[in-house]
C-alpha positions as CSV (number, residue, x, y, z in Angstrom):
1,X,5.9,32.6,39.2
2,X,4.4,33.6,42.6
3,X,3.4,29.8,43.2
4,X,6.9,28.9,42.6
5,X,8.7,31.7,45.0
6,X,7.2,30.5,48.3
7,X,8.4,26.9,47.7
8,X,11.8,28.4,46.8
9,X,12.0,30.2,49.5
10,X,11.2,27.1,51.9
11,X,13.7,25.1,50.4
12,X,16.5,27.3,50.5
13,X,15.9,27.4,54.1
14,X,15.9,24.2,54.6
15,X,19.0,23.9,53.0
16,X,21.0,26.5,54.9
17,X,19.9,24.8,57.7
18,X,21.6,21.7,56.5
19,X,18.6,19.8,55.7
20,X,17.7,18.3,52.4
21,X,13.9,19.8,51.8
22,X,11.1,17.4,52.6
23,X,8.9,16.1,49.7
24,X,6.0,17.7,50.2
25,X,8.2,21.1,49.3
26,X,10.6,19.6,47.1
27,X,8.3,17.2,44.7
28,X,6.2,20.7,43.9
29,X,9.2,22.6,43.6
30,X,10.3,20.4,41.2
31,X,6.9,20.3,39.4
32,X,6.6,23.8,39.1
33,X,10.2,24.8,38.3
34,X,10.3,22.3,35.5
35,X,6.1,23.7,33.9
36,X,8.0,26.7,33.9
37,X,10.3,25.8,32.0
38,X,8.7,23.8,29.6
39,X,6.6,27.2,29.0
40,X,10.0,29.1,28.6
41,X,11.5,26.3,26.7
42,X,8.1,26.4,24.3
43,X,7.7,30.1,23.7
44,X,11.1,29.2,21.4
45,X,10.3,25.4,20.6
46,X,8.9,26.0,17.0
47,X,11.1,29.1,15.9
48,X,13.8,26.8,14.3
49,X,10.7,25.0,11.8
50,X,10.1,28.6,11.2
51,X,13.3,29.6,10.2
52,X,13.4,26.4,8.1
53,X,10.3,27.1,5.9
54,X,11.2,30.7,5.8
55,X,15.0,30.7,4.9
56,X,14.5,27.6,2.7
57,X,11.4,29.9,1.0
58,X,10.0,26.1,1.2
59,X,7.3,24.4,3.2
60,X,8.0,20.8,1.4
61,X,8.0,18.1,3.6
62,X,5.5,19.6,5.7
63,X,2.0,17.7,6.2
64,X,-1.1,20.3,6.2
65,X,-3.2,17.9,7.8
66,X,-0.7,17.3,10.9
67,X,-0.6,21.0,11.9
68,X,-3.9,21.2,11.2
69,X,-5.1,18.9,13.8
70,X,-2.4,19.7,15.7
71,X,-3.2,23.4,15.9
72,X,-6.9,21.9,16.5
73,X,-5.5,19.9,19.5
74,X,-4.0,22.9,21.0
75,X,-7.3,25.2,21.2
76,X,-8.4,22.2,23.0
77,X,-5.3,21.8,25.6
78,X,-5.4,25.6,26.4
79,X,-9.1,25.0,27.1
80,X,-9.2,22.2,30.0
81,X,-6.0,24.1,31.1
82,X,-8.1,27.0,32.1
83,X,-11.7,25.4,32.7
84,X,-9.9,22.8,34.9
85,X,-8.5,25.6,36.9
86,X,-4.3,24.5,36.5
87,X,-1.9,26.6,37.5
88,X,-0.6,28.3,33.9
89,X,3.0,26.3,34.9
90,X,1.1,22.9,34.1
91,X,-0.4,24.0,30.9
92,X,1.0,27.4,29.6
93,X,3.3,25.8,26.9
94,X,0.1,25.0,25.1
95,X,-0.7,28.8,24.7
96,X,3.0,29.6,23.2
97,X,2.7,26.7,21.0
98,X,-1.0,27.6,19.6
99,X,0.3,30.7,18.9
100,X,4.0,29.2,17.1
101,X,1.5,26.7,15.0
102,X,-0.8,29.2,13.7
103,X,1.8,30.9,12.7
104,X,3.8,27.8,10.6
105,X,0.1,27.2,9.2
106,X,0.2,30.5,7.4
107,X,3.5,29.5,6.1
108,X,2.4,26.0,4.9
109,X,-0.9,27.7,3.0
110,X,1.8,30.4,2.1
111,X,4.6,28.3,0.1
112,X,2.3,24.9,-1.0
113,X,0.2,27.5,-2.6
114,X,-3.1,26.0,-0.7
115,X,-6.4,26.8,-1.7
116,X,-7.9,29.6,-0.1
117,X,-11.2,27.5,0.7
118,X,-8.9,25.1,2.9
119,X,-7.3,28.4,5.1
120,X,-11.0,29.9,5.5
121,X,-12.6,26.6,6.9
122,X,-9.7,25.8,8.8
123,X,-9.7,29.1,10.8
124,X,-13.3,28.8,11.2
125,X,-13.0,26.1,13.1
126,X,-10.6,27.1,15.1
127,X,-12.7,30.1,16.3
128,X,-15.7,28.0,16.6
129,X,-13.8,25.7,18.7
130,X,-12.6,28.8,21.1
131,X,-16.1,30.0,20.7
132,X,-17.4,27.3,22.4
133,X,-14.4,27.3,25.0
134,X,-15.4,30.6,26.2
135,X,-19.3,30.4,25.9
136,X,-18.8,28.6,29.8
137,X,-21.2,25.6,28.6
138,X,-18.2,23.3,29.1
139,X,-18.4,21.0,32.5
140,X,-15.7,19.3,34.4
141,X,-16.5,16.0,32.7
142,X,-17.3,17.4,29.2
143,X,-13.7,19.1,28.7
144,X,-12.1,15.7,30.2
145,X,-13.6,13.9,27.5
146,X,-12.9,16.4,24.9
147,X,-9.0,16.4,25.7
148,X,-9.2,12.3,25.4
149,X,-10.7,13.2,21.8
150,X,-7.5,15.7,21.8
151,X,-5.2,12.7,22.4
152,X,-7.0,10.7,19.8
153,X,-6.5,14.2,17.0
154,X,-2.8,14.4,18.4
155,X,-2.2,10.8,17.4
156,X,-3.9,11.9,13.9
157,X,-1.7,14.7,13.6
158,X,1.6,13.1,14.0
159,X,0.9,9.9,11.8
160,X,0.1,11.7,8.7
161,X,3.5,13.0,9.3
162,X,5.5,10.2,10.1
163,X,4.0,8.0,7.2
164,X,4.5,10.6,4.5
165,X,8.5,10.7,5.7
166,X,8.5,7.4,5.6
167,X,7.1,7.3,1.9
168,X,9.2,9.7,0.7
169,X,12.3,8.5,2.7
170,X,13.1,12.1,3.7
171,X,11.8,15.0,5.8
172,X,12.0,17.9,4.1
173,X,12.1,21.1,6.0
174,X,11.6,19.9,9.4
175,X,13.4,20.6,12.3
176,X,15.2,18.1,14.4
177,X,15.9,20.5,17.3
178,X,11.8,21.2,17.7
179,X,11.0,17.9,17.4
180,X,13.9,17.0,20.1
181,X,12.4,20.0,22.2
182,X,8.9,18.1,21.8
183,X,10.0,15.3,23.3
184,X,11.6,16.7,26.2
185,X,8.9,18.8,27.0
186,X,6.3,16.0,26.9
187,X,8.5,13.9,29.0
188,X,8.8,16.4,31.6
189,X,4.9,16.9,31.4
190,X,4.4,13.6,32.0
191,X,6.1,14.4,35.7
192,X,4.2,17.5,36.5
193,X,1.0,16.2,35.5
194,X,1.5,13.7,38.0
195,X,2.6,16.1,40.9
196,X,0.1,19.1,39.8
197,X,-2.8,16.4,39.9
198,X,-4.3,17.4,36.0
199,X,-5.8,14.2,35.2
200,X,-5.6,10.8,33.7
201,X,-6.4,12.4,30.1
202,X,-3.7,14.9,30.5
203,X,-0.9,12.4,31.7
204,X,-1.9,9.9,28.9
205,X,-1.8,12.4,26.5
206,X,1.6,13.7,27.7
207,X,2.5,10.2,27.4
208,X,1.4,10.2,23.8
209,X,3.3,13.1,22.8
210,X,6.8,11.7,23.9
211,X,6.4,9.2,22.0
212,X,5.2,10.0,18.9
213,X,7.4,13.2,19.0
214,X,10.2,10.7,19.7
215,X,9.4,8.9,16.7
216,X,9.4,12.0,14.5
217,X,12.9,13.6,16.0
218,X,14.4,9.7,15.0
219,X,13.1,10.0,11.6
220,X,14.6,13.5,11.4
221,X,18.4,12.1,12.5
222,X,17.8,9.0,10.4
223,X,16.9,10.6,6.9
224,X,18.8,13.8,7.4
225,X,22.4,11.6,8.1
226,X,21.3,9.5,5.1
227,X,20.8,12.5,3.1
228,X,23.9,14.1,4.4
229,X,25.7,10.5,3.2
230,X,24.0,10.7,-0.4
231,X,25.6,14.4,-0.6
232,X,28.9,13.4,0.4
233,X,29.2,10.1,-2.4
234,X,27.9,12.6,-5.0
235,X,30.5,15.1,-4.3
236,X,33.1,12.3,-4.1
237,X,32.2,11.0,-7.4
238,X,32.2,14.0,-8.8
């Protein structure tokens, strides 16, 4: 927040002065007060899939494979956040949700009765992957490419996803108010990546998330009213 307080500050002068702020003050204002938001926005984004899969005692619906490479995908977003040197309002989000996804991906293993096996490798990965984060052999150019192989594993992760509700005509447990939240987040990302300067593969692959996040949160409305429809003949009927 102290990168954010200074601008504030400026503006709000400028203001009771009369004057609308100028855009080098109020295009980073903006920037900033919206990454902070998307971080506050995230640290809740996943807590009603949680509450889903926990009050439904149910992880049905829920692809593995899409949280896997999604978690995956995070370790590698909080990464070039940090080795790239953004400010933790362009990239904090990604911590909150690493954390939220690791988290559903215990409940997934939990209630589809997974194989143990599949857990163990999984986590070793994952702390292989931030092994090599923090060992400090990453450059500038090797973490850019590694977050364009991040936008490739995020396209991987949501596919899976959207394909097996398309199958099955239905998506189970998941939340329409996370994916929603997604959405929004990634759009605004797309904005402060711009202003904050973080990179063509960090814009593109904000750019990738809205959409594909998009995608998901109309499947969500689409199945869950037709479900809600399919209720409401039976009950008629009945």
């Amino acid at each position: 927040m102290a990168d954010l307080l200074p601008l504030l500050e400026e503006a709000l002068k400028e203001v009771a002065h009369g004057r609308l702020p100028p855009p080098d003050i109020l295009k980073p204002l903006i920037s900033k007060g919206l990454g902070y938001g998307i971080l506050l926005g995230s640290t809740l984004v996943k807590v009603p899939q949680v509450v889903n899969v926990v009050g439904a005692r149910s992880a049905a619906g829920l692809a593995p494979l899409s949280f896997e490479l999604e978690t995956l995908g995070l370790v590698i977003a909080v990464t070039y956040g940090f080795l790239m040197g953004l400010p933790f309002s362009a990239f904090g989000e990604t911590v909150a949700l690493l954390l939220q996804n690791g988290l559903l991906l215990f409940l997934i293993y939990y209630y589809q009765r997974r194989s143990v096996t599949r857990a163990f490798t999984t986590t070793a990965l994952l702390a292989g992957a931030g092994a090599v984060a923090l060992s400090g052999q990453l450059s500038t150019a090797h973490i850019s490419a590694l977050y364009d192989c991040n936008n490739l594993l995020l396209v991987a992760s949501r596919l899976p996803q959207i394909w097996q509700n398309f199958s099955a005509g239905s998506t189970g447990q998941l939340s329409l108010i996370t994916y929603a939240l997604n959405t929004a987040g990634a759009a605004a990302r797309i904005f402060t990546s711009i202003q904050e300067n973080a990179g063509p593969a960090m814009l593109r692959g904000a750019i990738i998330s809205a959409a594909l996040n998009a995608v998901l949160a109309l499947q969500i409305a689409f199945y869950g009213s037709g479900a809600a429809k399919k209720k409401g003949r039976k009950r008629k009927e009945a």
